[in-house]
KEGUTOR-556907 format. One record per atom (N, C-alpha, C): z, y, x. Coordinates in pm, whole numbers, padded with zeros to 5 digits, always signed. Atoms other than C-alpha are relative to their C-alpha. Layout:
BEGIN
ZYX ...
***
This chain:
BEGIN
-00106-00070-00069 -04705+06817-16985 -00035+00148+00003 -00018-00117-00034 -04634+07179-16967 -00030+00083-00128 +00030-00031+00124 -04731+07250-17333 +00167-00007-00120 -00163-00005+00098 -04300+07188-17455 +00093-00040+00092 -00106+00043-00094 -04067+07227-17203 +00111-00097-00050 -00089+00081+00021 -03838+07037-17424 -00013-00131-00005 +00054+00088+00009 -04042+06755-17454 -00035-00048+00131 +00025+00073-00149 -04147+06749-17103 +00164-00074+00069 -00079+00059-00043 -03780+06708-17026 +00060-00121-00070 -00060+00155+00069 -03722+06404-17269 -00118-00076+00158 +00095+00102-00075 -04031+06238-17062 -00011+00001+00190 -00022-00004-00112 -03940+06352-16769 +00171-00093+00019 -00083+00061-00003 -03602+06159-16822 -00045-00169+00016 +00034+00152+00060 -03763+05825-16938 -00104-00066+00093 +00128+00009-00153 -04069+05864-16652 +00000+00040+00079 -00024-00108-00136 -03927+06050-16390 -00071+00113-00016 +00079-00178+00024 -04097+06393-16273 -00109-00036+00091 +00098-00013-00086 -04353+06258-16062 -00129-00049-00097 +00037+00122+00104 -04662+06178-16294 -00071-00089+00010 +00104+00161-00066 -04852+05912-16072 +00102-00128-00012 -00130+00082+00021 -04515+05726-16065 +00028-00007-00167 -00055+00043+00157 -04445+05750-16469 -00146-00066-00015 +00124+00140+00051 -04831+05619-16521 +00044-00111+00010 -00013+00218-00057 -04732+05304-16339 +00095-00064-00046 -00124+00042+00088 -04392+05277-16462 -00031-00047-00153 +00015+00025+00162 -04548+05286-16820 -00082-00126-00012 +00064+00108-00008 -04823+05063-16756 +00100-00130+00038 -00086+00082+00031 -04561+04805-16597 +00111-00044-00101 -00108+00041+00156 -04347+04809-16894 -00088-00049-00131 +00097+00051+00093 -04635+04787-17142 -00033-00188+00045 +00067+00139-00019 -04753+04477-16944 +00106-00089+00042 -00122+00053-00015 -04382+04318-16911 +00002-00052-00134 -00022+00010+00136 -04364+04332-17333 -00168-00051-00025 +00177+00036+00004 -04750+04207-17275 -00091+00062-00150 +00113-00070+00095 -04918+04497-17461 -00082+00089+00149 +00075-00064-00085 -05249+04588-17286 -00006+00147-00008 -00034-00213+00007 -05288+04972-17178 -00124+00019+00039 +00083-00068-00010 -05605+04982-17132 -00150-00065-00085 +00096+00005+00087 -05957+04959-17355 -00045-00150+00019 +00074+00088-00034 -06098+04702-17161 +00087-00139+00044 -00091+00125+00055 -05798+04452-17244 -00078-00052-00140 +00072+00050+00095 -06033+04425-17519 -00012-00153-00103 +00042+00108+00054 -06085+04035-17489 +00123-00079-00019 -00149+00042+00009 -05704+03986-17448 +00019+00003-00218 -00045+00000+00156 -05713+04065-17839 -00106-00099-00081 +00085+00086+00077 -05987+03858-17932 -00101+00049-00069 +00123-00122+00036 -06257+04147-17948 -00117-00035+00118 +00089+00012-00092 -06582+04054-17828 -00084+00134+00074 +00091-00099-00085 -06783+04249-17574 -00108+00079-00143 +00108-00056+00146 -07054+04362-17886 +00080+00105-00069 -00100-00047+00055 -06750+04442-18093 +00073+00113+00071 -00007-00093-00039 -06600+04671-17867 -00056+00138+00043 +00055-00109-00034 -06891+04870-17774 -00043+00021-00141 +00047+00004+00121 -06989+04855-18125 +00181+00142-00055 -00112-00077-00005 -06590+05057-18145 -00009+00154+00012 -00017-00112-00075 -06640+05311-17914 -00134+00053-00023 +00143-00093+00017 -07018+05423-18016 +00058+00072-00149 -00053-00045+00112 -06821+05472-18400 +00112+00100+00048 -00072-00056-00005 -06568+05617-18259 -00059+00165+00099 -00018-00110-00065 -06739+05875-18018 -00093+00050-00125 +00042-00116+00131 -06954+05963-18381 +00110+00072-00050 -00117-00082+00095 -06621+06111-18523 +00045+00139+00087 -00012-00129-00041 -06524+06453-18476 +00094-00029+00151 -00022+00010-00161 -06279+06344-18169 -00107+00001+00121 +00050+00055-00081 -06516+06169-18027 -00119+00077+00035 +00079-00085-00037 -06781+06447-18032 +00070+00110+00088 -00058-00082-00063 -06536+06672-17863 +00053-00073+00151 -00058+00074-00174 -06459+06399-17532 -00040+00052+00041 +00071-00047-00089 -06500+06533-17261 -00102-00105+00052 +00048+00079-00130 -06628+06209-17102 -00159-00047-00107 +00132+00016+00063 -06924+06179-17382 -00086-00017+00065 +00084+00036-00077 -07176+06031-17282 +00019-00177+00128 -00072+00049-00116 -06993+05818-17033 +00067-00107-00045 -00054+00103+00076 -06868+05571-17305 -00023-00171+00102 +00026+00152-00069 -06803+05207-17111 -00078-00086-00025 +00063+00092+00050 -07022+04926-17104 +00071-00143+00021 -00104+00173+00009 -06874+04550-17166 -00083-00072+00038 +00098+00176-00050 -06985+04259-16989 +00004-00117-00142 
***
């Protein structure tokens, strides 16, 4: 938000203007059409614990992933 006013107002149509209220809205719609919204839906896809952290250690080697902020901080899977 605040980077294309024109864009903010499509998403501000589709998610309201509040943006604690469009998170939740999105998340309930994702999980209505039962697509997970978050990483650690993981086993919902049939990705084991290994496999996922095995994901996210490849993925924070790539140039994104050297630029996270949260580096370092990568999740651990039961």
């Amino acid at each position: 938000m605040g980077a294309a006013p024109a864009r903010d107002t499509i998403l501000q149509r589709v998610f309201g203007s509040q943006p604690e209220a469009a998170e939740q809205r999105l998340r309930q719609f994702l999980q209505q059409v039962e697509v997970g919204s978050r990483f650690s839906d993981y086993a919902d896809y049939g990705i084991a614990a290994e496999e996922a952290q095995s994901m996210v250690r490849r993925a924070m080697d790539h140039a994104r992933g050297k630029n996270f902020i949260g580096k370092g901080k990568a999740p651990v899977f039961p």
